[in-house]
N, C-alpha and C positions, 0 to 999 in steps of 0.2 A: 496430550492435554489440549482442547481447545485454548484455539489462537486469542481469544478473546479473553477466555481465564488466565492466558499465561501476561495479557497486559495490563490484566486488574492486579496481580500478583504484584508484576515488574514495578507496577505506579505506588504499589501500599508501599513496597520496599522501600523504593525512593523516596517519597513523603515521611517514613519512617525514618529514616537518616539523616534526613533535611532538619525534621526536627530533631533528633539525636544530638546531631553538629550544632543545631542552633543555640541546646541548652547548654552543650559542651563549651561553644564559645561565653554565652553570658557565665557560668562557671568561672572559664578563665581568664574574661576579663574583670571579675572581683574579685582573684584572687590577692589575697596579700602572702609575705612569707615573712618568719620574723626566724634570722638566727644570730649565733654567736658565744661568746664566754664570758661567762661569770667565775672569775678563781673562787675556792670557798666555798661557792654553792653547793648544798649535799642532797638535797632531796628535790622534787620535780616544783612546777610554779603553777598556779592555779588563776584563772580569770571568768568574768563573768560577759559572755558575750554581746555589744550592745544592741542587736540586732535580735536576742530572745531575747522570751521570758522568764524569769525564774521565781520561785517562790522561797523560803526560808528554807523549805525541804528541798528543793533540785540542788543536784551536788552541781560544782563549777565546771568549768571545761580544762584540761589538762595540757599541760606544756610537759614532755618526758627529757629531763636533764640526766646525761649521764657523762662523768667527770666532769659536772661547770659546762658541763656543751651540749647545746640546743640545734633545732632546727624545723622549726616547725610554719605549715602552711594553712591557711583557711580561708574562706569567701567572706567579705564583707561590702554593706551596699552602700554608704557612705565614709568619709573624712569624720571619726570620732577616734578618742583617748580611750586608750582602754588602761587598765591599773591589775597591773599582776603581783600577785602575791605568792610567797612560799608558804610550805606547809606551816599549820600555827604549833604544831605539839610534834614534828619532824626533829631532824638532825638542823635544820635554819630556824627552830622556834626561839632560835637566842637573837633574831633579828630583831624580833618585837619585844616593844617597849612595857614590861610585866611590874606592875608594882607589888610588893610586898603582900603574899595571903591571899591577893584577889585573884578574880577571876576572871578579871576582865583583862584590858590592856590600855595605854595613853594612845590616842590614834593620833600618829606623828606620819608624815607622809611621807620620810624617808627610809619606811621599811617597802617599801615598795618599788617595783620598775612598771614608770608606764611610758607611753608611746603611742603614738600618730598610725592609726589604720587606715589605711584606704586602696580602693581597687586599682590594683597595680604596685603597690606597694613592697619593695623591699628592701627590710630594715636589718641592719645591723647594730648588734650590742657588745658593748665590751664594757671591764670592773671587773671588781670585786665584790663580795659581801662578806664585809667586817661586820659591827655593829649595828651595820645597814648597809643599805641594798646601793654603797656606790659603785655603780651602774648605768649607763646610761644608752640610746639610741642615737643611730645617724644614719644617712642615705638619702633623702632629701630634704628641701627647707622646711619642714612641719616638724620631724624629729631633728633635725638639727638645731634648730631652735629651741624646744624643748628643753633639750641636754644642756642647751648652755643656760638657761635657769635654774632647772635644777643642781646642777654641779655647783652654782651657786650657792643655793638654798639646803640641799639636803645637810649639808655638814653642820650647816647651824641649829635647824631642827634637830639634827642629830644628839648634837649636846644638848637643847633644851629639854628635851627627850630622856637622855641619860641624867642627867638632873632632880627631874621628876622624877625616877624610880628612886635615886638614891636617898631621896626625903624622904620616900616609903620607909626605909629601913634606918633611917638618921633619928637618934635618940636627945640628944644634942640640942636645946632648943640655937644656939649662939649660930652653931654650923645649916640648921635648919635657914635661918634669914639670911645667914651669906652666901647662901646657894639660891633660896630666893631671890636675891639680890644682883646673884649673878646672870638666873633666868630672864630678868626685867629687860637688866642690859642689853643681851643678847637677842630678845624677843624686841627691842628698840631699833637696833642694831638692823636686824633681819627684814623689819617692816620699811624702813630708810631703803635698804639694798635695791629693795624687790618695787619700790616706785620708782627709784630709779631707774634699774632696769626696763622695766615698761618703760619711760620718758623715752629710754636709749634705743628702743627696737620698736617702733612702731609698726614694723611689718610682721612684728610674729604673732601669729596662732599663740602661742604659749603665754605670751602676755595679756592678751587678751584675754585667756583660760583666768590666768592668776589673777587679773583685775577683777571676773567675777567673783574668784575666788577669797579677795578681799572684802569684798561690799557683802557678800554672806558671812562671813564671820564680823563682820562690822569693826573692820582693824583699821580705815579710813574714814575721813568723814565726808559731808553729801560735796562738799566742795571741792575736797582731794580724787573722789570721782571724779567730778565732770571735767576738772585739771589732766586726770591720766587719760580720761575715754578721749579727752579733743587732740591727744597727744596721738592717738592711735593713728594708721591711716585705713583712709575708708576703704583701701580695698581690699580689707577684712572683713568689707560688709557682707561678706555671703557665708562665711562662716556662724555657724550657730554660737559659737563662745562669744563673739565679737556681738551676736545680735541679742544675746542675754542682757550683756553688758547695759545694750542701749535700751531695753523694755526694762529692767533694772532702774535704768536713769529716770524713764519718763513715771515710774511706781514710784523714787522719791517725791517728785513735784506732785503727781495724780492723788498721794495719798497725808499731804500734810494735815495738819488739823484745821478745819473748817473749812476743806474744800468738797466739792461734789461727791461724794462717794462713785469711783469708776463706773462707768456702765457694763453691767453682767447681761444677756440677752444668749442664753443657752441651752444646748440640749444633753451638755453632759451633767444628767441629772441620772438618779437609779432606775427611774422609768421612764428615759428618754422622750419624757415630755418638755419644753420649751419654758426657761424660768426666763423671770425675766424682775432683775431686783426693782427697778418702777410701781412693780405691785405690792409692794413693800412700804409706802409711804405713807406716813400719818401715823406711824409705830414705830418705836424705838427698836434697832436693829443688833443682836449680838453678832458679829463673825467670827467665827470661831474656827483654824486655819489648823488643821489635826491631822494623826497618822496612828493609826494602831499602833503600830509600831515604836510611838513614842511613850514613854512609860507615863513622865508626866500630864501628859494629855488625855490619855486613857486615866489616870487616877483622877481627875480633876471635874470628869464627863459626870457623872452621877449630880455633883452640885449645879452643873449648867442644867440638867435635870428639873432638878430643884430649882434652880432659878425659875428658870421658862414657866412650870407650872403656877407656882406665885405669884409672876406675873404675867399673865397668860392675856390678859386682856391689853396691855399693853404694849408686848414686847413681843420679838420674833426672834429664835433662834435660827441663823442660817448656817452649818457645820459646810466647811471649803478641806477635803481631805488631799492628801497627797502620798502617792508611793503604797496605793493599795489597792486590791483589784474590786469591780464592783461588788461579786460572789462574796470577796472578802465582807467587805461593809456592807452587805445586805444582813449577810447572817450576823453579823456584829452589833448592829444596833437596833434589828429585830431582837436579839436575845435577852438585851438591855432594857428593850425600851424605850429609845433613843430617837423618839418621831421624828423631829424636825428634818426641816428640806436639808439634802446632802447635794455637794456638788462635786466633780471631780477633777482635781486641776491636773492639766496633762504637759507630760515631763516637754514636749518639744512644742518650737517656738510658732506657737498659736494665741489667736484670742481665748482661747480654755487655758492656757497657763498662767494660772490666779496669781498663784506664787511671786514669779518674777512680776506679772501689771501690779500687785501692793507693793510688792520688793521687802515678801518676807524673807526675814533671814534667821529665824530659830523657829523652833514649835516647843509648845504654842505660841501663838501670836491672835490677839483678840483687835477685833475695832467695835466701838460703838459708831453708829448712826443716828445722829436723829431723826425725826419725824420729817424733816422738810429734806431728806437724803442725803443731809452732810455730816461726814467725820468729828464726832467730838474725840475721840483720840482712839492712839493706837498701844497695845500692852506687850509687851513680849514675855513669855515666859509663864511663871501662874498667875490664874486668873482672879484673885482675890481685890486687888487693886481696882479693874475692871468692875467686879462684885458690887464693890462699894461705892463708886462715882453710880453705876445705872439705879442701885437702892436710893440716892441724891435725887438723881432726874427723876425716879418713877413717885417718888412720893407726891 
């Protein structure tokens, strides 16, 4: 073999290795590993990666338990929660919370084990699953922290949880309120705990998760926020739970009644053309903050329809979706008929994520605009209320 072939050979090989080794190294410095035991556990635990994508139809990614014991390894590119669950109709479908006849379930957060991923990562888990998944993570300060709120919290949810089913099947109007009653409590109870705790830990990850996870179920109010977030310390500011939090904070003030309606300036549009709400002034604005996915939202679209048409001369529908892919809502409101400008607000923390700069916390959620670009209010829920104040203004 020429000496010259043989050192274009020897250089491909080496180059070839070099990158081999390189991707092997980036591999394994993302690796995390998560193992350990679960007593009780009978069948494998299922999660959704955060780092895909998935659709309604892509099955989860698998965890294989055999007797309560795990061990299992994967690459992830940042510090995110991930939320594992067991099979729902397995030998663990008694973990979840099943009301009577339905088909659905109470979504209580203590049928679940979740945990702190990130590269380099490894976590151990120890519990049981009784009635629920107590369970929990440790290995370093992001799952350790975790654990010690939920151990906290799960046991309470647990019983509000078992509660709730058992009204399902309570006949009883007397026993029905005194289990209501006992819910209140406990759900009073649990909301005390869990601000406390934040106050107590200002360096966890964890708290910070559950402060957002307050101001989204609206179980605080705007001033018991900014009491917990100043409790925090800032150097959770690089954390994305922590920086929700605080875009969160600035969508209360940004979005009171009769203030500026935020400035949008964007190109996550379906035709990734450059919207920019400015061009919007001198007409009354619907916002309209929706997800296929949500039933009421989708039932309620056909009258925003109707609206917009009726008053077509005065008003603008702007639809702000969340949690759905373009494809998706292309064909969705093509088939509908559903013209108005669509925007897409995006799950991480950017100026595209609408969601947390309004600081919605249900869907739907509507705001009117008026004509000079300020906020006459904001609706959560159906939009019938909504409806009627713009039929006021528009006349």
């Amino acid at each position: 073999m020429p000496k010259l072939l043989k050192n274009t050979i020897y250089l491909l090989c080496v180059l070839l290795l070099s990158f081999s080794n390189e991707i092997y190294a980036q591999q394994a410095n993302n690796t995390f590993t998560l193992k350990g035991e679960i007593k009780g556990l009978k069948g494998n635990l299922y999660f959704r990666h955060p780092d895909k994508k998935y659709t309604r139809e892509t099955l989860s990614d698998s965890i294989i338990v055999t007797d309560g014991k795990f061990n299992f390894s994967g690459t992830i590119s940042n510090l995110s929660q991930i939320r594992v669950y067991p099979g729902f109709d397995g030998p663990d479908g008694k973990l979840f919370k099943k009301p009577k006849g339905g088909r659905g379930m109470f979504p209580v957060k203590c049928v679940y084990l979740t945990f702190y991923a990130f590269p380099g990562a490894n976590i151990t888990v120890s519990g049981e699953a009784t009635d629920f998944m107590n369970a929990y993570p440790s290995g370093d300060k992001f799952n350790n922290s975790l654990a010690a709120a939920n151990r906290l919290m799960y046991p309470m949810y647990n019983k509000m949880g078992n509660l709730a089913v058992k009204n399902t099947y309570e006949t009883d109007s007397v026993t029905i309120k005194a289990n209501n009653k006992q819910s209140e409590l406990l759900f009073t109870a649990s909301i005390k705990k869990l601000k406390n705790h934040i106050k107590n830990n200002p360096n966890s990850v964890a708290a910070a998760w559950y402060l957002n996870d307050l101001i989204l179920r609206t179980q605080v109010t705007n001033e018991e926020v900014e009491e917990l977030f100043a409790s925090l310390s800032t150097d959770l500011a690089e954390y994305s739970d922590y920086q929700s939090v605080a875009e969160r904070i600035k969508g209360i003030k940004a979005t009171a009644d009769g203030s500026p309606v935020p400035s949008i300036q964007t190109t996550a549009t379906l035709s990734g053309k450059e919207f920019n709400i400015n061009s919007l002034k001198g007409k009354y604005v619907l916002i309209d903050f929706w997800g296929i996915w949500c039933g009421p939202c989708v039932a309620e679209m056909p009258h925003v329809k109707e609206f917009q048409e009726k008053h077509k001369d005065n008003l603008v529908v702007l639809g702000i979706n969340s949690g759905d892919t373009k494809e998706k809502i292309e064909a969705f409101t093509a088939k509908n008929g559903y013209n108005w400008q669509q925007l897409l607000s995006d799950k991480a923390n950017t100026t595209d994520n609408f969601v947390n700069r309004f600081n919605v916390q249900g869907f739907p959620t509507k705001f009117i605009i008026d004509r000079r670009g300020k906020i006459v209010k904001r609706f959560v829920g159906g939009g019938e209320e909504a409806f009627e104040m713009l039929d006021e203004l528009l006349k």
